[in-house]
MIDOSE-1310 file (N, C-alpha, C; in nm, 2 decimals, decimal comma, always signed):
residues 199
xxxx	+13,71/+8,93/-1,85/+13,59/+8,85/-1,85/+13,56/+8,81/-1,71; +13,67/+8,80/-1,59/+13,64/+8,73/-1,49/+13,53/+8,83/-1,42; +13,62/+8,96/-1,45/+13,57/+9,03/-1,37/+13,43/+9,11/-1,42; +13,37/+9,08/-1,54/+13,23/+9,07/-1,58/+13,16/+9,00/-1,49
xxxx	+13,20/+8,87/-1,56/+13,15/+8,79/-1,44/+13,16/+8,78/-1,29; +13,24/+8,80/-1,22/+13,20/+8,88/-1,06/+13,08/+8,96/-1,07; +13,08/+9,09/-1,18/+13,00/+9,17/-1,13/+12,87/+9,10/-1,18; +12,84/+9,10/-1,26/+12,68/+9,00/-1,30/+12,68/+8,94/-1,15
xxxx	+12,76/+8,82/-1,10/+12,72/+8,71/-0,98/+12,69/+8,82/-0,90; +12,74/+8,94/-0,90/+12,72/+9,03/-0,74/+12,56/+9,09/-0,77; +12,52/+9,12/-0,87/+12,40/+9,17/-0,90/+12,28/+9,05/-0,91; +12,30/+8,99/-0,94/+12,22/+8,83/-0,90/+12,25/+8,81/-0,77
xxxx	+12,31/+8,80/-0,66/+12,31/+8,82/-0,52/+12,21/+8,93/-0,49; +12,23/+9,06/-0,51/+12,18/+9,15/-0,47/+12,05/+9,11/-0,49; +11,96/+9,11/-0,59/+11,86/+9,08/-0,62/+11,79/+8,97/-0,54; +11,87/+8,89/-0,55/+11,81/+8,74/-0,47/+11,75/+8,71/-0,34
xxxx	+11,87/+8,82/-0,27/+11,84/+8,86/-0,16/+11,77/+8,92/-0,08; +11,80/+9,06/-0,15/+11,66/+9,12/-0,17/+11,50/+9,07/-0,17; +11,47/+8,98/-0,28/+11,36/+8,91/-0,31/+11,34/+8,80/-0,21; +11,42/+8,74/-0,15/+11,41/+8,67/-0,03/+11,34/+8,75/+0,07
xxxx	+11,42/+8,89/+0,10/+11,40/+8,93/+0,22/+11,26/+9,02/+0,18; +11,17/+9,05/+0,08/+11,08/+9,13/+0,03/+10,97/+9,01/+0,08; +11,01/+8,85/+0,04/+10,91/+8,74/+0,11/+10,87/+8,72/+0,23; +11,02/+8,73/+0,27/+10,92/+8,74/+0,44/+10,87/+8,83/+0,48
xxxx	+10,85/+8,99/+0,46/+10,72/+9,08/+0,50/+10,62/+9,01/+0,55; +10,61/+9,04/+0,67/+10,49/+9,01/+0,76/+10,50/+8,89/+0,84; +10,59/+8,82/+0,81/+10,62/+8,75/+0,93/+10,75/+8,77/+1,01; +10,83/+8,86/+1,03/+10,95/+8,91/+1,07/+10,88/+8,90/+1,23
xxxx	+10,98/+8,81/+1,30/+10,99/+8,84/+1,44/+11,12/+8,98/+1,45; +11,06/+9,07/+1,45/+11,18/+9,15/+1,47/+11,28/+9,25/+1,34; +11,32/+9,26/+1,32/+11,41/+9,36/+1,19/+11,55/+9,28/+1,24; +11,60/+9,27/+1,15/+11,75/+9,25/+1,11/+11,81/+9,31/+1,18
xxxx	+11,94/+9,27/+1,28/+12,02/+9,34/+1,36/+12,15/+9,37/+1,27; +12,14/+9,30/+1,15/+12,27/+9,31/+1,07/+12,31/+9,49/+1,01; +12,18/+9,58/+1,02/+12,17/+9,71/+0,95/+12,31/+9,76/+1,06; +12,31/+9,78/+1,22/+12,39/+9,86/+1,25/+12,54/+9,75/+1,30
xxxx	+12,58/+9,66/+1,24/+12,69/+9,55/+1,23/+12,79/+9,62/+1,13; +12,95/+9,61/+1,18/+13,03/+9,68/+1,14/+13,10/+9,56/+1,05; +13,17/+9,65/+0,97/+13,18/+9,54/+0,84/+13,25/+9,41/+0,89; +13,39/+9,45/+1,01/+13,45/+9,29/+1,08/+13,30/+9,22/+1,11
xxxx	+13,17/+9,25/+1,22/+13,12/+9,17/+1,29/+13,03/+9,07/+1,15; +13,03/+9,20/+1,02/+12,94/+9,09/+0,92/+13,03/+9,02/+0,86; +13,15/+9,03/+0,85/+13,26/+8,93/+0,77/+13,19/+8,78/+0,85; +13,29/+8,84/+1,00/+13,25/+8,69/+1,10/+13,11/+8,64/+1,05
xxxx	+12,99/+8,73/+1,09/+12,87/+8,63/+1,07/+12,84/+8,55/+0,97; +12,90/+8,58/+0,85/+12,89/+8,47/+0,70/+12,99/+8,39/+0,74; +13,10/+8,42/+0,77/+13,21/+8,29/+0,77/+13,10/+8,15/+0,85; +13,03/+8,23/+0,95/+13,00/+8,14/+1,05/+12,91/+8,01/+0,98
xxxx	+12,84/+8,04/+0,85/+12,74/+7,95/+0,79/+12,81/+7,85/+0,76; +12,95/+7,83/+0,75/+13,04/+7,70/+0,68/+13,11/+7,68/+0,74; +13,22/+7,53/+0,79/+13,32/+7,53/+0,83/+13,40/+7,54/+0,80; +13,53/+7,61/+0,87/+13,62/+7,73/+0,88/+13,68/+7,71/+0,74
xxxx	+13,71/+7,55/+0,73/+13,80/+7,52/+0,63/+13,75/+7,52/+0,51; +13,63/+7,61/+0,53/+13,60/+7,64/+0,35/+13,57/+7,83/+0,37; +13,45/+7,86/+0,50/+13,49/+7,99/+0,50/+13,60/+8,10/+0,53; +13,70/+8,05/+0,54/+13,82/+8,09/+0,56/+13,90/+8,16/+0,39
xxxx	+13,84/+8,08/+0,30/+13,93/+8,09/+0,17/+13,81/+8,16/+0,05; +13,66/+8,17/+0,11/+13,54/+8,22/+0,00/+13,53/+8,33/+0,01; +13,46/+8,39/-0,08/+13,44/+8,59/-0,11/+13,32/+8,56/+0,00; +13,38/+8,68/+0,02/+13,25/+8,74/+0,14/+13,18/+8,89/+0,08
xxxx	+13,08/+8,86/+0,09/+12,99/+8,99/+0,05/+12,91/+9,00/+0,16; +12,88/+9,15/+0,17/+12,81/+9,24/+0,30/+12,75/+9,32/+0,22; +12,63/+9,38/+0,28/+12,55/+9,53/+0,24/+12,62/+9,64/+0,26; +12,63/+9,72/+0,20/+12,67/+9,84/+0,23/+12,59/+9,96/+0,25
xxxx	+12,60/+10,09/+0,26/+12,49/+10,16/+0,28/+12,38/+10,18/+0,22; +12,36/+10,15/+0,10/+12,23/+10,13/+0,00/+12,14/+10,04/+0,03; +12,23/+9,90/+0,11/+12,19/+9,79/+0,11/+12,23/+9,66/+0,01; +12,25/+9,71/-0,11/+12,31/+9,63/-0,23/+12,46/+9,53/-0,15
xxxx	+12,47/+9,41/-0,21/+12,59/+9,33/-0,14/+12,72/+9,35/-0,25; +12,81/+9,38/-0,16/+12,95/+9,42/-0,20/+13,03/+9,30/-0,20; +13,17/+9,36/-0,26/+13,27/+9,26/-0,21/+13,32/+9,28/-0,10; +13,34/+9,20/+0,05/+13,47/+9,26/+0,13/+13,56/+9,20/+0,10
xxxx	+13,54/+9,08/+0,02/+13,68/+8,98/+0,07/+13,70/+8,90/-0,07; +13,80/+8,91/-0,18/+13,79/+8,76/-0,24/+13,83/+8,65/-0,19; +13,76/+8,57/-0,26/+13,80/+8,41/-0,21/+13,86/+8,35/-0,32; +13,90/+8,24/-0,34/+13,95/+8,16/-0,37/+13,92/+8,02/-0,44
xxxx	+13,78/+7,99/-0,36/+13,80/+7,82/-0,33/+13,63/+7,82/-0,43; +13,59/+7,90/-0,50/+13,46/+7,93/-0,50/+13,30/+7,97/-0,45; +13,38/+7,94/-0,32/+13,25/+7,93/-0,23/+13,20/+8,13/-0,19; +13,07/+8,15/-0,21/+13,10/+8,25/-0,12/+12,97/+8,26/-0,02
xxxx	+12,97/+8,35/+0,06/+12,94/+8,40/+0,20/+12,82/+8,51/+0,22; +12,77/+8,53/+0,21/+12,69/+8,63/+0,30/+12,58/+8,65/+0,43; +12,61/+8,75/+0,50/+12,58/+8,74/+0,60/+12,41/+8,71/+0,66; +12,32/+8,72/+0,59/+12,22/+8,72/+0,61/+12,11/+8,69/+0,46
xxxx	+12,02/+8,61/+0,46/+11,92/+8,59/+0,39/+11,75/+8,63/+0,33; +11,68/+8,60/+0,50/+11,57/+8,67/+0,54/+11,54/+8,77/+0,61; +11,66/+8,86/+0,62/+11,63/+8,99/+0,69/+11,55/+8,97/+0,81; +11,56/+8,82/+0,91/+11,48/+8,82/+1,06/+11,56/+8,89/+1,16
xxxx	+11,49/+8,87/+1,24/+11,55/+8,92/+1,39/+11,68/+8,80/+1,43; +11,65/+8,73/+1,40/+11,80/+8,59/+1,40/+11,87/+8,61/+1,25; +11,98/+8,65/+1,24/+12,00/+8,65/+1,08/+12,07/+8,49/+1,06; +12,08/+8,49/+0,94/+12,05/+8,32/+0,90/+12,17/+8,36/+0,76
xxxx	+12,27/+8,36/+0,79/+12,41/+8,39/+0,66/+12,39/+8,28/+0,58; +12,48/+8,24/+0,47/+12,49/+8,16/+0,39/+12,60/+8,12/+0,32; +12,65/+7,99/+0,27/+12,76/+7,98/+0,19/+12,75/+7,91/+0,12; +12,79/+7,92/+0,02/+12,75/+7,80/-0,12/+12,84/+7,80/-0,24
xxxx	+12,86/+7,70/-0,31/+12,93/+7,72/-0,46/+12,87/+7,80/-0,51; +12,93/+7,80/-0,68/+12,91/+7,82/-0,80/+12,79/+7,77/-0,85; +12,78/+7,64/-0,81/+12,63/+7,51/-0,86/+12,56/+7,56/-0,78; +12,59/+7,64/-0,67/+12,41/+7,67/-0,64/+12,37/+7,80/-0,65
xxxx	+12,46/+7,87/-0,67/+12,46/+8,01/-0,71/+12,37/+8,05/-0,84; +12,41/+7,95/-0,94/+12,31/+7,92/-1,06/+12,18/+7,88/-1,02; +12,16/+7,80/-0,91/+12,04/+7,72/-0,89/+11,94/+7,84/-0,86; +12,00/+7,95/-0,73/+11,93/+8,03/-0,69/+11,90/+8,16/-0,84
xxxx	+11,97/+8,16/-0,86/+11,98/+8,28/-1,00/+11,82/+8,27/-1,10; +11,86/+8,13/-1,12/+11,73/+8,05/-1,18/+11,64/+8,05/-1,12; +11,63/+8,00/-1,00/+11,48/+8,00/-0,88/+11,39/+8,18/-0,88; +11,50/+8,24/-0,85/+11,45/+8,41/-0,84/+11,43/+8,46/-0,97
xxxx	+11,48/+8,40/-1,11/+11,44/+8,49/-1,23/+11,31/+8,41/-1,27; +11,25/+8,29/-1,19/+11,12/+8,25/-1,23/+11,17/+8,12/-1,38; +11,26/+8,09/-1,40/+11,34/+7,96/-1,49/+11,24/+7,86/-1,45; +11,22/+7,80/-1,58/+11,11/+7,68/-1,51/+11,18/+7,53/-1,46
xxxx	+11,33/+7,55/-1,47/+11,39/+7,44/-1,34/+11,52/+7,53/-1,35; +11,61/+7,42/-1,29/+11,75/+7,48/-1,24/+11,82/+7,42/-1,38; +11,96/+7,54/-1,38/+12,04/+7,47/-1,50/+12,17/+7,42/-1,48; +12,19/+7,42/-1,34/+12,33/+7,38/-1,30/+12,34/+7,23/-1,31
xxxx	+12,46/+7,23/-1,36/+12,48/+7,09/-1,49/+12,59/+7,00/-1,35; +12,61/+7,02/-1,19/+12,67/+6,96/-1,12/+12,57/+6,97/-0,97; +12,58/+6,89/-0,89/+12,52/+6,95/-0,76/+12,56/+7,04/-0,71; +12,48/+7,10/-0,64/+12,53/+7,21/-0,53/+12,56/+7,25/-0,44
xxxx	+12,65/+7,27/-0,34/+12,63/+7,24/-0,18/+12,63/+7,38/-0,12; +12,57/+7,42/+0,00/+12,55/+7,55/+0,03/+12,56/+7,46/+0,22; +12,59/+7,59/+0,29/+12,57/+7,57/+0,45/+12,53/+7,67/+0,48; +12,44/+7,63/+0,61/+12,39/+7,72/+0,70/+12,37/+7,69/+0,83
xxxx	+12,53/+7,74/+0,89/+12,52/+7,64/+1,04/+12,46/+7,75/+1,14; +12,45/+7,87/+1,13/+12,30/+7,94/+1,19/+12,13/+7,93/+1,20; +12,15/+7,84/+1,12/+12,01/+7,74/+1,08/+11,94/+7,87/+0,97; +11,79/+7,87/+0,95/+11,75/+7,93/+0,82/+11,57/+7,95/+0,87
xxxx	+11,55/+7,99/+0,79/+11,32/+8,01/+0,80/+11,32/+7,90/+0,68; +11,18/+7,91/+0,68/+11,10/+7,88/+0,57/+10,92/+7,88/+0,61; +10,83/+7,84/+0,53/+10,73/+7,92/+0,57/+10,65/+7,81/+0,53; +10,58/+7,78/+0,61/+10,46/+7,62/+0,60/+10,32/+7,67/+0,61
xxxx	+10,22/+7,54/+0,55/+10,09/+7,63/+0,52/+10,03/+7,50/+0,48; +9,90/+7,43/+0,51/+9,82/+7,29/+0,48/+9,96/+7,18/+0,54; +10,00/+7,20/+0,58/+10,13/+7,02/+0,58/+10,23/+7,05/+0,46; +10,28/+7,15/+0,40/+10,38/+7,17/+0,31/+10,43/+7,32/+0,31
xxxx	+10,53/+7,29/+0,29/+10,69/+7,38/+0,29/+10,63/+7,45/+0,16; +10,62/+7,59/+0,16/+10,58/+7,67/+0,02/+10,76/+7,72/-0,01; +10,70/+7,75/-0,15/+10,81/+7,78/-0,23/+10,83/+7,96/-0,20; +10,72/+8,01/-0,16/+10,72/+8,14/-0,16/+10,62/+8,19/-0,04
xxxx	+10,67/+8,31/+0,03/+10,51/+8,31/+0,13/+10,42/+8,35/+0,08; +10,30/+8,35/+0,12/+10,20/+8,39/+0,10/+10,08/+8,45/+0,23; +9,99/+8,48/+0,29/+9,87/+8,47/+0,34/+9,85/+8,34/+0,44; +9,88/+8,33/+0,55/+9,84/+8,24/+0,61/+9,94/+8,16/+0,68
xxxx	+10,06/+8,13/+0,60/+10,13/+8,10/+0,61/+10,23/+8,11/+0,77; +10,30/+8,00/+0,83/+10,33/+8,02/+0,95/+10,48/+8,02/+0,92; +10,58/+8,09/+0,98/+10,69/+8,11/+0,98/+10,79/+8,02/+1,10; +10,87/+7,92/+1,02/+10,92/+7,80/+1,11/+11,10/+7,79/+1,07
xxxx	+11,15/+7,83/+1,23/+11,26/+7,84/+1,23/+11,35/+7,70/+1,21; +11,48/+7,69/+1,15/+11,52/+7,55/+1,07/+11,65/+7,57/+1,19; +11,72/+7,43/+1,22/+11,80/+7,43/+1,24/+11,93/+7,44/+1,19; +12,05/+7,46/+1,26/+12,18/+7,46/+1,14/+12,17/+7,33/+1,06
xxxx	+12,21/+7,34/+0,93/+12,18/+7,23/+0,80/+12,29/+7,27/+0,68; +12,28/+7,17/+0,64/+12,30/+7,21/+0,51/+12,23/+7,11/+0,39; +12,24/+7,18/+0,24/+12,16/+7,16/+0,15/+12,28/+7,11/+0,02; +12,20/+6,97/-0,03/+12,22/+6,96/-0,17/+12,13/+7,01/-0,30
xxxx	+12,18/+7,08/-0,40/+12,05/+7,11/-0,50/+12,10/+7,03/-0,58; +12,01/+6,96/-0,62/+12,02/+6,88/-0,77/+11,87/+6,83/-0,75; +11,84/+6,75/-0,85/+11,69/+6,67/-0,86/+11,65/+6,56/-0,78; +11,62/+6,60/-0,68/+11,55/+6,51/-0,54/+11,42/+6,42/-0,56
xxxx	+11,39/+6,32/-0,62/+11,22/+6,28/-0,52/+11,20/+6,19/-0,44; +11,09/+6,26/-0,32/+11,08/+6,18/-0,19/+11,07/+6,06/-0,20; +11,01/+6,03/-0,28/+10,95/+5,87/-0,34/+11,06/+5,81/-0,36; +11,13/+5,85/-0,46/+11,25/+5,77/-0,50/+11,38/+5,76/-0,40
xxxx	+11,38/+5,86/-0,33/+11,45/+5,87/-0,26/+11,45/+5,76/-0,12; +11,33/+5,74/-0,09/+11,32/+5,67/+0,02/+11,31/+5,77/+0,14; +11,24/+5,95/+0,11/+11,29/+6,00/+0,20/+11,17/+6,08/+0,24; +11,16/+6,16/+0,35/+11,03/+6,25/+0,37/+11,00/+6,36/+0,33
xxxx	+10,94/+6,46/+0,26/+10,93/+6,56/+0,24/+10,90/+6,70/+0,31; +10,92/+6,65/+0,42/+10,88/+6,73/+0,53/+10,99/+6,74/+0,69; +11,02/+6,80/+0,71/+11,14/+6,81/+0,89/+11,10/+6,66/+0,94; +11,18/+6,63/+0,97/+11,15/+6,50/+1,01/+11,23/+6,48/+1,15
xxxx	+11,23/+6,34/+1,27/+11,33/+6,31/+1,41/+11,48/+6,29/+1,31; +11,48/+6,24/+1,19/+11,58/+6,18/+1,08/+11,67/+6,28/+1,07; +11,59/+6,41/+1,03/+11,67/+6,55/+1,05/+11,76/+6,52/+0,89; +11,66/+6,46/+0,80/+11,71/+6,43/+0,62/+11,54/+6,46/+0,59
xxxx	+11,52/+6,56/+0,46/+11,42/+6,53/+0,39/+11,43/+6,59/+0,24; +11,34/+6,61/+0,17/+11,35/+6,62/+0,02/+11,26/+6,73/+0,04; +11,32/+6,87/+0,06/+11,21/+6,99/+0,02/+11,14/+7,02/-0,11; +11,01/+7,12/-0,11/+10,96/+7,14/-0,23/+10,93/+7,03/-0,34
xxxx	+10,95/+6,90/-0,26/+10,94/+6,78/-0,35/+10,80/+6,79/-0,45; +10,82/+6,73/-0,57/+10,80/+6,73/-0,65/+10,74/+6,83/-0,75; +10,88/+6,97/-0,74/+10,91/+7,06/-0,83/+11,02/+7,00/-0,86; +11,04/+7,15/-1,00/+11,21/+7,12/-1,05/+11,30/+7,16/-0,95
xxxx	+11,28/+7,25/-0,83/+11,33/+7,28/-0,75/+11,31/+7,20/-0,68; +11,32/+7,03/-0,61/+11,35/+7,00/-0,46/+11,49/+6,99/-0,46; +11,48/+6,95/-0,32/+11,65/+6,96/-0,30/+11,62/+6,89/-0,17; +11,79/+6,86/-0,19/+11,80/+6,77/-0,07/+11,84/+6,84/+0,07
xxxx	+11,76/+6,82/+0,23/+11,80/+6,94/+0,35/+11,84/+6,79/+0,47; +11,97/+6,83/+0,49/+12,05/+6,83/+0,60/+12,05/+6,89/+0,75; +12,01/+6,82/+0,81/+11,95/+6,88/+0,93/+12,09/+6,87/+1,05; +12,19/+6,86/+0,96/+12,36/+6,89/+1,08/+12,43/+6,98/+1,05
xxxx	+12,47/+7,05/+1,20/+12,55/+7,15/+1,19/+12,70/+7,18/+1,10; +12,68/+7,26/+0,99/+12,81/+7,26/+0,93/+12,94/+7,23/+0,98; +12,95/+7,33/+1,12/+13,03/+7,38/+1,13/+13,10/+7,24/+1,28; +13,04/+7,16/+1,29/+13,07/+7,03/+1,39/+13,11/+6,90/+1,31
xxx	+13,11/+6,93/+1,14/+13,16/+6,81/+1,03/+13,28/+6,76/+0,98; +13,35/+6,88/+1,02/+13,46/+6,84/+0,99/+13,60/+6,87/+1,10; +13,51/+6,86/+1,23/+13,62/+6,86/+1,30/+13,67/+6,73/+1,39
């Protein structure tokens, strides 16, 4: 059973990412340098999204020649790794549980909220994109849309509002805000380096 389940999680990665990197078309400063990266240099570059003492012990998945994400590495601790997101000229890795693995599974099959029944925590001490348009953070690009680099952060997913929260919905000097607020998808963004937290 376990190993069903790996493979389902690896095909929902594949996909996810994929559909991530199909969004940013047309605003790419550049193509991905991760296509000619040898499988050590993409191990390293996922580890690098979390600090050590969690990327050290999570599955790491890389593309392989198809493109589709593989296993290199199992992990352990739940967490896993991969080396890039939006396919930019900066790649932007990631590392996250099990609770956000669901969260994103749900976000990319179009789920009309998230079903993950615990929060989620995910890092990205490479920092990340996202894509702004009138004064708000879109959920997807579109036309018009301006492409804005994020610093290293990290993210809680569970049910965020700005309002209630006491928080901004938008990048703020605070470097805390409530993204995509007031969908079923906000979430909470940390604007501190993973990988400087726990040392």
């Amino acid at each position: 059973m376990k190993q069903i389940l790996h493979f389902l999680f690896a095909v929902v990665l594949t996909v996810t990412i994929t559909s991530l990197a199909m969004a940013g078309e047309g605003h790419k400063k550049g193509e991905s340098p991760i296509k000619g990266m040898s499988k050590e240099k993409l191990i390293k570059l996922a580890e690098s999204a979390a600090p050590a003492e969690i990327s050290k012990d999570a599955t790491i998945m890389i593309p392989g020649e198809d493109g589709k994400l593989a296993e290199a590495r199992k992990g352990t601790n739940g967490f896993t790794c991969i080396p890039d997101v939006d396919g930019m000229a900066k790649p932007d890795p990631i590392c996250f549980d099990q609770a956000t693995g669901q969260w994103v599974n749900d976000l990319m099959s179009g789920a009309p909220k998230p079903t993950n029944t615990a929060p989620g925590v995910s890092y990205m001490g490479q920092g990340g994109w996202h894509f702004e348009k009138d004064g708000k953070i879109l959920m997807k690009n579109e036309e018009g849309a301006k492409t804005m680099k994020e610093p290293p952060h990290w993210m809680v997913v569970w049910p965020f509002e700005s309002k209630a929260a006491g928080l901004p919905s938008m990048p703020n000097k605070l470097g805390t805000y409530v993204m995509w607020d007031g969908t079923p998808y906000a979430h909470l963004m940390i604007y501190q380096n993973p990988n400087k937290m726990m040392k």
